[in-house]
N, C-alpha and C positions, 0 to 999 in steps of 0.2 A: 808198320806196314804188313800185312798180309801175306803171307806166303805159302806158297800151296803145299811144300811139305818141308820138315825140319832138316835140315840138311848138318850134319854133327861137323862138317869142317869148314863153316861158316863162323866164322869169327867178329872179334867185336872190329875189328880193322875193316869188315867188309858193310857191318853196317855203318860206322863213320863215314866211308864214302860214301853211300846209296844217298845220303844229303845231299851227296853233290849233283844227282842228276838233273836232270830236265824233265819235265812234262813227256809224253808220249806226243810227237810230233803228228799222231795219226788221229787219236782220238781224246788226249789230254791226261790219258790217266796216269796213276804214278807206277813207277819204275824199280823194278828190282835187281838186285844182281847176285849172279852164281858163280862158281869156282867148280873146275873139275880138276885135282891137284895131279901132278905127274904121277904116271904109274904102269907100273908092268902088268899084262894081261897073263894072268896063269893056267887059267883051265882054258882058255881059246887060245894058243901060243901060234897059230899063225896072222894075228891081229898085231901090229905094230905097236910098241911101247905109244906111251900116252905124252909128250911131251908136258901138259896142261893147260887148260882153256878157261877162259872167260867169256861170261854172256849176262845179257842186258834184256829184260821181260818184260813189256810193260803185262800189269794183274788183271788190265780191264779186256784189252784188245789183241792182246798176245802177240804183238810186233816184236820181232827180236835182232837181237845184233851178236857176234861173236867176235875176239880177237884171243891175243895170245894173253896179253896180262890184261890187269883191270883195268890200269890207267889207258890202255890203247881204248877198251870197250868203253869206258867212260868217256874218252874222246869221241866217240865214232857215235852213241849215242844221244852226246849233245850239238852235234857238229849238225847246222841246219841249210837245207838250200839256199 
């Protein structure tokens, strides 16, 4: 799958699950997913620590979803009307 840039804290764990997604419920294409890991902001210190985030891309249509862990965004992005 495709990805628009290489992301070094992507691991093989995160592409095992991208198998699990669905379709892009908007325009069908497939589905990616990111990691923003916890982290302390150092040179902007009035920016709140980073707890860490997960998100769900589709590559064609750019629809996205965000939660805290992956298994939430993976729910959230195959959960259908």
């Amino acid at each position: 799958m495709k990805k628009p840039y290489d992301c070094e804290h992507r691991g093989p764990d995160i592409e095992e699950k991208e198998k699990f997604l669905k379709p892009c419920p908007f325009c069908g294409g497939s589905a990616w997913i990111d990691e923003i890991p916890p982290h302390t902001h150092v040179f902007f210190t009035d920016i709140p620590d980073c707890d860490g985030e997960s998100f769900v891309f589709c590559e064609n249509c750019s629809a996205a979803v965000s939660a805290d862990t992956t298994d939430e965004v993976i729910s959230l992005w195959n959960r259908r009307a």
